[in-house]
C-alpha positions as CSV (number, residue, x, y, z in Angstrom):
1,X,33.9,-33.4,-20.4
2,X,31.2,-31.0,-21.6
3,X,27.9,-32.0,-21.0
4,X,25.6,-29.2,-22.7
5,X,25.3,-30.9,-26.4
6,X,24.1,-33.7,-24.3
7,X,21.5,-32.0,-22.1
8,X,20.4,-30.0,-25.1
9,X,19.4,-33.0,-26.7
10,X,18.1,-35.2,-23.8
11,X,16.0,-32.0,-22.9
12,X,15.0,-30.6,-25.8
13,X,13.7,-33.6,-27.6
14,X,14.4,-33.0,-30.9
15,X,14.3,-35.8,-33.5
16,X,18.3,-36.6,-33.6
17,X,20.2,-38.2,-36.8
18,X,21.7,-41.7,-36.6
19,X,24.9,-40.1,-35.7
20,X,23.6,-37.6,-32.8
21,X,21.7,-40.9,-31.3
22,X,24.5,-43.3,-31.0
23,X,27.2,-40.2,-29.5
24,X,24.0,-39.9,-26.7
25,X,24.1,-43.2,-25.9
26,X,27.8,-44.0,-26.0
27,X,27.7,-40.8,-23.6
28,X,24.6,-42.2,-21.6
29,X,26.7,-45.7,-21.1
30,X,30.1,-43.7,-19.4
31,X,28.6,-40.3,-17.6
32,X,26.7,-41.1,-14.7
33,X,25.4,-37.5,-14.2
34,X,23.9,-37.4,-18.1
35,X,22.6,-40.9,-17.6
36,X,20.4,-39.8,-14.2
37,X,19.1,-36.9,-15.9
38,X,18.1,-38.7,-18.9
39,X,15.9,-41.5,-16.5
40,X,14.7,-38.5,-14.6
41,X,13.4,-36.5,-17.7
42,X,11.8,-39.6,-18.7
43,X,9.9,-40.3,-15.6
44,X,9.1,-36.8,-15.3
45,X,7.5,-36.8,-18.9
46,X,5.8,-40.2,-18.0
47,X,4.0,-38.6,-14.9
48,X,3.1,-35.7,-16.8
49,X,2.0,-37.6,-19.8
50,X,-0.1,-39.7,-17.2
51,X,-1.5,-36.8,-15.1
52,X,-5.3,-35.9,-15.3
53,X,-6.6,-32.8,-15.8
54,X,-8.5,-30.9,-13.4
55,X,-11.4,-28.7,-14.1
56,X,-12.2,-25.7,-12.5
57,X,-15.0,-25.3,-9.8
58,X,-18.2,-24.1,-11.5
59,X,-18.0,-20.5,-12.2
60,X,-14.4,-20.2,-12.0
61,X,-13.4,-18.3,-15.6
62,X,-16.7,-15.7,-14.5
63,X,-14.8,-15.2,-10.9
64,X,-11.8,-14.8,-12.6
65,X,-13.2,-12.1,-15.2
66,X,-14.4,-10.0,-12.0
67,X,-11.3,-10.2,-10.3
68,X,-9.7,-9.1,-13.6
69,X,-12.0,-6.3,-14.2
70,X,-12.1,-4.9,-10.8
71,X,-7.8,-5.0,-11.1
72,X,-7.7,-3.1,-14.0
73,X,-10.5,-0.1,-12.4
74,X,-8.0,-0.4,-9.8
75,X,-4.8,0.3,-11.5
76,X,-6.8,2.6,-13.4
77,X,-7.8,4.9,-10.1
78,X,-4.2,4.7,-9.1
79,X,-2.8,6.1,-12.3
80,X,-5.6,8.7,-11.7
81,X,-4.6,9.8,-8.2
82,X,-1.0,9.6,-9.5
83,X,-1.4,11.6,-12.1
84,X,-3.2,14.0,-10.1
85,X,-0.8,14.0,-7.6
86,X,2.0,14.9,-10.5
87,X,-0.1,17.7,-11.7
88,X,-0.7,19.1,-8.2
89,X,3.2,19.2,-7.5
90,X,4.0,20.2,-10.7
91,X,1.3,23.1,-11.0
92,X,2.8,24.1,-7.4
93,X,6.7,24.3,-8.3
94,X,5.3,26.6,-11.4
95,X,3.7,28.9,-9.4
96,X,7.1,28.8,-6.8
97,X,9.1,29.5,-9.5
98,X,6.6,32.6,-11.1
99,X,6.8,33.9,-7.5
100,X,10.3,33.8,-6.6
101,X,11.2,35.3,-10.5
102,X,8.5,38.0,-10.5
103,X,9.7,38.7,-6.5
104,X,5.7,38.4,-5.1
105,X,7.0,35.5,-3.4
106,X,8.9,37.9,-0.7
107,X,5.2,39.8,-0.2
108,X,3.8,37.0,0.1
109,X,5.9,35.8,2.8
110,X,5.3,39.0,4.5
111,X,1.9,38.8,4.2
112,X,2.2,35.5,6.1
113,X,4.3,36.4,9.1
114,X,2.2,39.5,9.5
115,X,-1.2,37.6,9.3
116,X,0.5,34.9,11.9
117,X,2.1,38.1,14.1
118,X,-1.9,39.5,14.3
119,X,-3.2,36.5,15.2
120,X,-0.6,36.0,18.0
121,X,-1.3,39.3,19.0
122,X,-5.1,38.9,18.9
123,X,-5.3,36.0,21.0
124,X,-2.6,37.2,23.1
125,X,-4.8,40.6,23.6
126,X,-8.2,38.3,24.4
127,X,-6.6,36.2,27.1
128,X,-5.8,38.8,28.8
129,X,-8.9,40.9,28.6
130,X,-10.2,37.3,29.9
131,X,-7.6,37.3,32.9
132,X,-8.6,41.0,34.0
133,X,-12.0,39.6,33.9
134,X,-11.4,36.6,36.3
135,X,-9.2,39.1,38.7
136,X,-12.1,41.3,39.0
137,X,-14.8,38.1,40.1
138,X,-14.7,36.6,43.9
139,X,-12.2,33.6,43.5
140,X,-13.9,31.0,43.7
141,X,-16.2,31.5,40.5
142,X,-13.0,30.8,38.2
143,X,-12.2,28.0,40.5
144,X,-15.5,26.5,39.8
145,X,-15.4,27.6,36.6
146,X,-12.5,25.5,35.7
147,X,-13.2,22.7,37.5
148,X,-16.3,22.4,35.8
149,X,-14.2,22.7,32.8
150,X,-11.9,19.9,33.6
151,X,-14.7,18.1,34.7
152,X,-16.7,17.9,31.1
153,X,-13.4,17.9,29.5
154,X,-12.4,14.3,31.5
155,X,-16.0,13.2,31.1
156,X,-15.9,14.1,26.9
157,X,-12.7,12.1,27.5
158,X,-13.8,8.9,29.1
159,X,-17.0,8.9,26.9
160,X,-15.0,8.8,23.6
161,X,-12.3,6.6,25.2
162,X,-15.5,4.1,26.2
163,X,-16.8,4.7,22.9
164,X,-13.8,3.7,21.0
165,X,-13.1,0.5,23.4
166,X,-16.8,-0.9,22.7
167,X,-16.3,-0.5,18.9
168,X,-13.3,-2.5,18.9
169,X,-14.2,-5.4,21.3
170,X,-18.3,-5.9,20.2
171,X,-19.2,-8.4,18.7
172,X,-20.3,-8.5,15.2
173,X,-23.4,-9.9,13.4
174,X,-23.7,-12.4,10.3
175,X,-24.0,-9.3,7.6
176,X,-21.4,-7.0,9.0
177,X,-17.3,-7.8,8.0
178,X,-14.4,-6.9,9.5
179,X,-12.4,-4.5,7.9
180,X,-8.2,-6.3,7.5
């Protein structure tokens, strides 16, 4: 048996002719799964007839507006940044592509590994004019040397690490808010 011509019209509740009304009813006396939602829709539109209205809490639709207005400056940043963004990476494939077609992208790789390769060199030729340095001193001045080192480096080190602990576990006052 097809019930949809029947839920349409206990559902929809559209003025039905003579005709419609008495092949809903005949329908309503022999399915028991028409009938139910038939008494259900009823009590449903009973309650809902009889519900009260609430009214929002004072200064609901201006808390609303801000929360609107401060969305839409949000959405707005983020198409900002992602337009940005889109620029940035587009602006930089461009100039990839110039670089590889006009062939200064080859120099300029050069230029890189030569400018990393002096650098290496550079820091390579300073640690060791430092070594010959620390050969040359009685050995216990770079002893002291670096455990004065190690010493300001672990007390930098605890300091921060202190630092960081107290941040996290203070307490906070009435004005300040955590950050979620």
């Amino acid at each position: 048996m097809k019930h949809n011509q029947y839920k349409l019209w206990i559902l929809n509740e559209k003025v039905l002719t003579p005709g419609e009304e008495k092949d809903l009813v005949n329908h309503l006396s022999i399915c028991e799964y028409c009938f139910q939602l038939n008494q259900g829709w009823q009590a449903s539109r009973t309650f809902l007839e009889k519900a009260v209205m609430k009214t929002p809490a004072p200064g609901f639709t201006a808390r609303w507006q801000n929360t609107r207005i401060k969305k839409c400056r949000l959405e707005k940043v983020k198409r900002y940044r992602l337009t940005m963004f889109g620029l940035l990476i587009l602006a930089f494939i461009a100039s990839m592509t110039y670089m590889v077609a006009s062939n200064s992208f080859m120099h300029l790789l050069g230029n890189f590994f030569n400018s990393i390769a002096q650098v290496i060199f550079g820091i390579t030729n300073g640690l060791a004019t430092i070594g010959y340095w620390f050969r040359a001193l009685p050995m216990y001045i770079p002893i002291t040397a670096g455990l004065v080192f190690f010493g300001l480096l672990n007390a930098f080190l605890m300091v921060g690490v202190f630092t960081i602990w107290n941040l996290k576990s203070r307490n906070r006052f009435g004005y300040e808010t955590a950050k979620n």
